[in-house]
N, C-alpha and C positions, 0 to 999 in steps of 0.2 A: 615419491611423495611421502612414503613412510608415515599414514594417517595411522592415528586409533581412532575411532566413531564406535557410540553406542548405536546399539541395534534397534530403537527405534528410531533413532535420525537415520540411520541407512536407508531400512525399509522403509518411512516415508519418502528417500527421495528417488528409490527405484520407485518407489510401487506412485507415485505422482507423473513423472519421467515418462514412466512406460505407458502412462493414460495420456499422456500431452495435459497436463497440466502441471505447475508451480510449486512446490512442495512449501508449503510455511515455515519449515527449521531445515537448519541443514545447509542454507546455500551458502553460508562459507565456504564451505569441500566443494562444491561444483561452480563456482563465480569466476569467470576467467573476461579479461578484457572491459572495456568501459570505462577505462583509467581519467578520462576525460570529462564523460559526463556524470562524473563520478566526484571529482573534484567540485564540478559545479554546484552539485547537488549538498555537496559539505560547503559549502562558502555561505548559501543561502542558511546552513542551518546554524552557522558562524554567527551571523547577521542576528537572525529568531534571538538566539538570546540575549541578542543586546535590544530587543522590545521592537527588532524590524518584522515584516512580513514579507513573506515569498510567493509567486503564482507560476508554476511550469504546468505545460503542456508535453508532455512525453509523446513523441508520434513513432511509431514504425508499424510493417506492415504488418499482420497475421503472421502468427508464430516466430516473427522476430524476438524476440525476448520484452516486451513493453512490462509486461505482469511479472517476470522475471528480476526488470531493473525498479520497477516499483517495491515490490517484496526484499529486495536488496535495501532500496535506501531505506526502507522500514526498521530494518534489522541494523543499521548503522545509526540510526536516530535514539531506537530503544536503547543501544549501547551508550549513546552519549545521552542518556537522563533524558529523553522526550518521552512526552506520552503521546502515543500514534492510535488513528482510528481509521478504519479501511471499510471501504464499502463498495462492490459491484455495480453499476447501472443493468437495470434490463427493463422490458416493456412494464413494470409496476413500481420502478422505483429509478425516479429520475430526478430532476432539478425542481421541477414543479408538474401538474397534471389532475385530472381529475382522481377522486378517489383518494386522493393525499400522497400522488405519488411521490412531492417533493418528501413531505413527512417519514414517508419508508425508507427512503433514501439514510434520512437522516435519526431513523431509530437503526437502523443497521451498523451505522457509524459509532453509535454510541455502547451498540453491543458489542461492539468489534474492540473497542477501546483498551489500549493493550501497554502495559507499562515493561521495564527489562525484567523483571521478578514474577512478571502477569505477560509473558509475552503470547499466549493464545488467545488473549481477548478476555470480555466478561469484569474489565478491573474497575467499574465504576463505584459499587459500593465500596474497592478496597480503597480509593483514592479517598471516597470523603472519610472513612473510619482515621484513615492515617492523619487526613485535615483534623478531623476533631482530636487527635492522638499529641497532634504538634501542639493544638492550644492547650490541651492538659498539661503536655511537660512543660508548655511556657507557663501556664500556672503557677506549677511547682516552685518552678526556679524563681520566681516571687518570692516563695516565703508559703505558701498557701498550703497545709495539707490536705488529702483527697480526704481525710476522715472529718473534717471540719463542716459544722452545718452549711457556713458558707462558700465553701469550696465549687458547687455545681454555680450558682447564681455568676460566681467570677469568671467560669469558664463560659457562663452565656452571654455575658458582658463583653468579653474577648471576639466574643464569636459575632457580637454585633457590631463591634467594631471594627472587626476585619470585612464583615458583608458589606460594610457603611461604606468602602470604597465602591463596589458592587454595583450600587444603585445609578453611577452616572452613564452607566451602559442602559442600552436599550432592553428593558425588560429585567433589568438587575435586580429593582423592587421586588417581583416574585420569586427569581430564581434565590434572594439572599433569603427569604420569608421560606422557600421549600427546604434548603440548608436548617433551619433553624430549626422549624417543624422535625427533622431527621435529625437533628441532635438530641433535641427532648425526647421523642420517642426512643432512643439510643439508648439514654440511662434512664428510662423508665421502661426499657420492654417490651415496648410499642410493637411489635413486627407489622398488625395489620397499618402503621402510621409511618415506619418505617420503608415499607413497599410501597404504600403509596406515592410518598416523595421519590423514590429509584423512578417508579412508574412517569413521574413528571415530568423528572431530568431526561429521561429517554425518548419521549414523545410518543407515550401506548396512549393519551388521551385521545379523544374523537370530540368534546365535545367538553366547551367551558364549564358547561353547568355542572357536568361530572367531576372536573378540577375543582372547583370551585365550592360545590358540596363536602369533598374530601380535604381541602386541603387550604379553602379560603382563599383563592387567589383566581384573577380575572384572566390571565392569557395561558395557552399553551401554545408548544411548537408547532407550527401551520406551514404550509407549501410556502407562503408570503416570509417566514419570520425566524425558520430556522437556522440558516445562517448567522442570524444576531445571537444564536447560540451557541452557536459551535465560537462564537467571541470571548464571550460571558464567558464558557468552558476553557478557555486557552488564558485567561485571564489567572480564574481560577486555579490550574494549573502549576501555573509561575505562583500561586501564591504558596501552596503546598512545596514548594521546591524543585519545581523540573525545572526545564527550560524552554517548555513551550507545547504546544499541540500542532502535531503533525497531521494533514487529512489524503489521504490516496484513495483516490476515485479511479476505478477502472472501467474498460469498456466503455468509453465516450462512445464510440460507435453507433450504442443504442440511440442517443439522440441522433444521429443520423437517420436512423432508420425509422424514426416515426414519420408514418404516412399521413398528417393529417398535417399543411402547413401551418397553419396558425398554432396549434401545439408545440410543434416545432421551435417556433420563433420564440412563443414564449420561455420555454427550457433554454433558447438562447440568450431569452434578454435576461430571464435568472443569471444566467454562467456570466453576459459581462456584466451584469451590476455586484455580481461577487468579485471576479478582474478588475474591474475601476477601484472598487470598496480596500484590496490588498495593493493594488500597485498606485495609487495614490497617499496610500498611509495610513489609512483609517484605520486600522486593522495592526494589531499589536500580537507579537509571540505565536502568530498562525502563520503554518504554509499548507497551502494547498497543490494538489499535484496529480492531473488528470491524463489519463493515458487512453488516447486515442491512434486509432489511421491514417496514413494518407490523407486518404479518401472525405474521411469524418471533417480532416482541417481545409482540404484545399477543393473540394467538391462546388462549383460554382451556382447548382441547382436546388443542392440540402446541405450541403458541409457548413462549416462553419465560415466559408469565404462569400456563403448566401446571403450571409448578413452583414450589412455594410462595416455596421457601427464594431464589429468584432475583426471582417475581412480589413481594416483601417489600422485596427492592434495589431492585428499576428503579422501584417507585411513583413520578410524579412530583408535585413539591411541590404541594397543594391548593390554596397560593396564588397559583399561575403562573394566568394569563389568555392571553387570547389577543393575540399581541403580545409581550408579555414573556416571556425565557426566563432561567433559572437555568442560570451558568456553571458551577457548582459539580455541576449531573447529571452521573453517567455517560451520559447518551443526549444524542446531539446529532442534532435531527431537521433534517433538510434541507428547505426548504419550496420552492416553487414558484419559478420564477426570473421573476423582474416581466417588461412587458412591454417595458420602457426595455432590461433585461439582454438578452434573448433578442435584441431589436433591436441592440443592439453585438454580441451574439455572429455577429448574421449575416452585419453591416456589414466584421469581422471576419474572416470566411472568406470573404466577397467578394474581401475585399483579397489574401490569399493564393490563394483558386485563381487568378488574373489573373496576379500576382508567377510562380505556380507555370509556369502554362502559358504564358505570355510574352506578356498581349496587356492592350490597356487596356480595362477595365473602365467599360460607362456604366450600368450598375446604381448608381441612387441611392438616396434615403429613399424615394422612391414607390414606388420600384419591390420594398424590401423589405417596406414599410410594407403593399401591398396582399399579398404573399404570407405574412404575420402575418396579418393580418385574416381572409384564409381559413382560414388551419390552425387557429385558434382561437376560429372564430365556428360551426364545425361542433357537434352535437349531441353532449354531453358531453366538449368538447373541455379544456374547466376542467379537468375530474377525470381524464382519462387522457390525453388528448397528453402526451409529454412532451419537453426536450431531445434525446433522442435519435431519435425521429424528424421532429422539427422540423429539425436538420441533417441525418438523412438523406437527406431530402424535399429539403429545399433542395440540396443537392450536386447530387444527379439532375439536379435541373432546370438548376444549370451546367452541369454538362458536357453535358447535351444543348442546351444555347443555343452553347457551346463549337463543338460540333459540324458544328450545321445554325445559320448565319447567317443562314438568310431565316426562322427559327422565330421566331414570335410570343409574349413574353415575357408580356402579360395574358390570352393565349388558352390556352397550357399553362398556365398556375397555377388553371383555372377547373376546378373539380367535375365532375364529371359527375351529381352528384344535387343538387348547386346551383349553379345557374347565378346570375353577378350580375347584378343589374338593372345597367339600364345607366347607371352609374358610369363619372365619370374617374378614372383615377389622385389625382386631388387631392381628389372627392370619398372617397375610399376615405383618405386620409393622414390627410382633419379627423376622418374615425369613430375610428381609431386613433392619438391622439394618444400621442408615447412623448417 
């Protein structure tokens, strides 16, 4: 592989890796396989910037890699000029719900808000500063200079006439009036006028009267109404110069798991009147892209197949086999990673813990080739090992070989409810040919 990696993308993807979770930078060096729905996922963002819309479903099981190929297309989208926003589901921040769970949902999204130059998140006030930055230099290049009495007034002119598109969206009227507000406070100093409009855009309100007090404006984002912002927002966007907003929702599962049916239903009738709203048209320079289970899609008692009007969308085509998949579903299922993949992927973080901790590495094909063959000749290892404890496992076992130098590399990797017969190394590499 012959990688150089800075040491704090190593160590966040060991020290992510080794908890069973997804490290945020870095998963270029660790991405292996997905060539397919990988493409998909680049076509749809082909599409976004020619002013289309996209809605997948990402389904695979626990620990299959679903947070894995979301955080992937994330980092492919920042690349190509999107501005992406990512947000978890759990029992207080969902599609809708008492207490404003829709709302949480969708202030997480916006804190999350992450550009190639901002890619940890937090890039909201940097996107409007550069908005108001683009209409200064288009100022300029008028003729106008900055030192000129009338030079601010042209730039609010500019600025209302670029909102003046704004308005024929839903709720454009305030969101262009809270832009506006945040440019005057901008070159006058404002900061407590300033944070209040961030505050807007976000969805920290609770209550009209409090927007409305601070800021002169009648709506804020509500369980009912956020969506028609994350619109606005993608709109916006495209007008600063990307090429769209990207949204990744993870752990659908939790709406599964709400116990109360009628909550339930409504968190689903939110999810398809967001699906009808994208795969109808309505819906310009947004993709959205929620990654659930199984279980969450095809469950006939809470999944989403519980519900007619959704169980009717997601059918897939009767003519798919096994083998072939339709680019054209909203559901892209993630299937099991070969045994060749998972072999680069180990081959892979060999290289980097070594690079990481500074020593040379004599871990070879055998020597990964026989710790594959364990982890996956175990009883029901097909159907539930998955990547994520396949690289747990294997981490452990470096840094404990890291550790203690006289520790015996085919004597830790042995079972203790299965012992291998006695095999070399080479017989163990011909069973597992990769």
């Amino acid at each position: 592989m012959g990688i150089t990696i800075p040491k704090r993308i190593s160590q966040a993807i060991l020290n992510s890796l080794s908890a069973g979770v997804v490290p945020r930078i870095g998963l270029e060096y660790i991405a292996v396989g997905r060539k397919r729905e990988i493409e998909t996922a680049l076509g749809d963002f082909e599409n976004l910037s020619e002013g289309a819309a996209a809605f997948r479903f990402i389904i695979g099981r626990y620990g299959s890699g679903k947070t894995f190929f979301l955080q992937a297309l994330r980092n492919y989208a920042l690349d190509r000029d999107y501005v992406c926003a990512d947000a978890d589901l759990s029992p207080d921040k969902k599609l809708t719900g008492s207490a404003g769970a829709g709302r949480a949902a969708y202030r997480e999204l916006m804190q999350r808000l992450s550009t190639k130059i901002r890619p940890d998140g937090g890039a909201l006030e940097a996107l409007i500063q550069r908005w108001i930055n683009k209409i200064q230099t288009a100022t300029i290049q008028e003729g106008y200079a900055q030192e000129e009495s009338g030079f601010a007034s042209r730039v609010e002119w500019k600025i209302h006439e670029t909102l003046g598109e704004m308005k024929e969206y839903v709720h454009g009227f305030d969101f262009a009036s809270v832009l506006s507000q945040y440019y005057k406070a901008f070159i006058s100093g404002d900061d407590e006028k300033k944070n209040a409009a961030l505050r807007w855009i976000r969805g920290e309100y609770t209550t009209r009267t409090e927007a409305k007090r601070l800021l002169f404006v009648g709506e804020i984002a509500t369980d009912d109404s956020w969506y028609d912002y994350l619109k606005l927002f993608a709109f916006f966007c495209v007008k600063l110069g990307y090429k769209g907003l990207l949204v990744f929702v993870d752990e659908g599962v939790n709406l599964y798991k709400i116990a109360n049916r009628r909550s339930r239903e409504n968190n689903y009738e939110k999810l398809l009147a967001i699906f009808n709203d994208i795969m109808q048209g309505k819906a310009q320079w947004l993709g959205f892209y929620m990654g659930g289970t199984p279980q969450f899609l095809e469950d006939e008692r809470r999944g989403l197949a519980s519900y007619p009007a959704l169980k009717s969308r997601l059918e897939e085509n009767r003519f798919i086999r096994s083998g072939h998949v339709d680019s054209g579903s909203p559901i892209i299922r993630l299937s099991a990673l070969s045994n060749e993949e998972l072999f680069i992927l180990l081959e892979r973080l060999t290289e980097i813990h070594a690079l990481h901790y500074g020593y040379d590495s004599w871990i070879g094909e055998n020597e990964i080739t026989a710790f594959l063959e364990l982890a996956l000749s175990s009883p029901g290892a097909a159907e539930f090992i998955t990547p994520r404890e396949i690289t747990r496992d294997y981490l452990a076992l470096l840094n404990i070989l890291k550790d203690e130098s006289n520790a015996d590399y085919f004597e830790l990797i042995q079972r203790e409810d299965r012992r291998v017969k006695a095999a070399s190394p080479e017989e163990l590499y011909a069973q597992f040919q990769v």
